[in-house]
C-alpha positions as CSV (number, residue, x, y, z in Angstrom):
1,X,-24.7,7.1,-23.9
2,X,-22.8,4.6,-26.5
3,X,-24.7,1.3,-26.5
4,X,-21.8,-0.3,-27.6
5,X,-20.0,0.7,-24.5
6,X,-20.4,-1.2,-21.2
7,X,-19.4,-0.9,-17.5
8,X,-15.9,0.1,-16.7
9,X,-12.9,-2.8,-16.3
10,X,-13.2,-2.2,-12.3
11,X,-16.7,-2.5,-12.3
12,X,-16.7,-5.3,-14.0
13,X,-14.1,-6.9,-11.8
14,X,-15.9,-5.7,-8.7
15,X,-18.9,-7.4,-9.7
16,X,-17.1,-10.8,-10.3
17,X,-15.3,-10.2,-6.5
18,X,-12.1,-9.7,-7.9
19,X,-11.6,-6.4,-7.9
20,X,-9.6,-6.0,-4.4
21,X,-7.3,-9.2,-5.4
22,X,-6.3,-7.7,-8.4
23,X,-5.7,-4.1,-7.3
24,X,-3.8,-5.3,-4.3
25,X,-1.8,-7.4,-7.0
26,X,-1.0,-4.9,-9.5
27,X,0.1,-2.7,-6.1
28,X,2.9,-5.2,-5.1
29,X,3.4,-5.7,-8.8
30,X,4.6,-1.9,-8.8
31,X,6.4,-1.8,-5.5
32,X,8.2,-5.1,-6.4
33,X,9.2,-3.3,-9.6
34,X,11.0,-0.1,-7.7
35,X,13.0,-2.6,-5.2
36,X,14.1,-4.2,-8.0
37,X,15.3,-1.6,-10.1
38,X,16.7,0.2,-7.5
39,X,18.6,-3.3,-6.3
40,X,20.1,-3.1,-10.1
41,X,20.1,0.6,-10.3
42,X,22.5,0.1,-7.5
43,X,24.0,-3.5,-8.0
44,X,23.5,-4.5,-4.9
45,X,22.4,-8.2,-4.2
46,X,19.4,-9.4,-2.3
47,X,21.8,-10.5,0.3
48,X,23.2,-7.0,0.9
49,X,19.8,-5.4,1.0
50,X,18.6,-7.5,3.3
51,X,21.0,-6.9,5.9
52,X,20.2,-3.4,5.3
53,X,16.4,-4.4,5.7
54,X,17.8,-6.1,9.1
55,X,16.0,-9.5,8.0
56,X,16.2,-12.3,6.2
57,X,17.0,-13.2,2.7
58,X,13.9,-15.5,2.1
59,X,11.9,-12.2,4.1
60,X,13.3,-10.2,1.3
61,X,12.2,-12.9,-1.3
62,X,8.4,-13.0,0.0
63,X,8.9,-8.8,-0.1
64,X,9.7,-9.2,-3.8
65,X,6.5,-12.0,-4.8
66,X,4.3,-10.1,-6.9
67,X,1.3,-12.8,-5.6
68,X,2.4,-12.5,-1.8
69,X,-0.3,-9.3,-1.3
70,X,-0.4,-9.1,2.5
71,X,3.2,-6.9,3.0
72,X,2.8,-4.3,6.4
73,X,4.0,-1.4,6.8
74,X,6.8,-2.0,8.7
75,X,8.1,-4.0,6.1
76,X,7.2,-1.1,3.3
77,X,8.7,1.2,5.9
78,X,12.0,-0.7,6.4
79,X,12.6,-0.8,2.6
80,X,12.0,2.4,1.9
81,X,14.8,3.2,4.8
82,X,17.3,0.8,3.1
83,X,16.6,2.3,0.1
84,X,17.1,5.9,1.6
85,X,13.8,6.9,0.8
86,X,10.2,7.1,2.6
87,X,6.7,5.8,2.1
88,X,3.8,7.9,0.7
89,X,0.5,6.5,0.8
90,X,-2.6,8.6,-0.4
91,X,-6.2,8.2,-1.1
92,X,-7.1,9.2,-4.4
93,X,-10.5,9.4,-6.6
């Protein structure tokens, strides 16, 4: 083994406690990346989508915060329908 080389990036983050935080952060980051390229993509407005979301505009606008990490699945679900396409969630190694 390298001696120059240490721990991996996760490991270190999981041993400073942030290594949920930040996954759960880069997640939204990604899925607040497809809404919003499919909303331009598409040029449709927040306002449109979220009547297609059935909910709010400021709803939609917590959705699409990259730091607002606690989204359900109902919500991920609803979006997907509105954007005419479903959720797949996996566990990978």
């Amino acid at each position: 083994m390298n001696q120059y080389i240490g721990s991996s990036f996760d490991e270190f983050l999981d041993e400073e406690g942030l290594l949920t935080e930040t996954s759960a952060e880069a997640l939204k980051r990604v899925i607040v990346w497809q809404i919003k390229n499919y909303l331009e993509d598409h040029q449709i407005t927040k306002q449109t989508f979220a009547k297609r979301m059935k909910t709010s505009r400021s709803q939609l606008d917590r959705l699409l915060d990259p730091t607002q990490t606690n989204i359900s699945l109902k919500a991920l679900i609803s979006t997907a329908k509105a954007m005419g396409k479903h959720v797949e969630v996996r566990f990978t190694d």
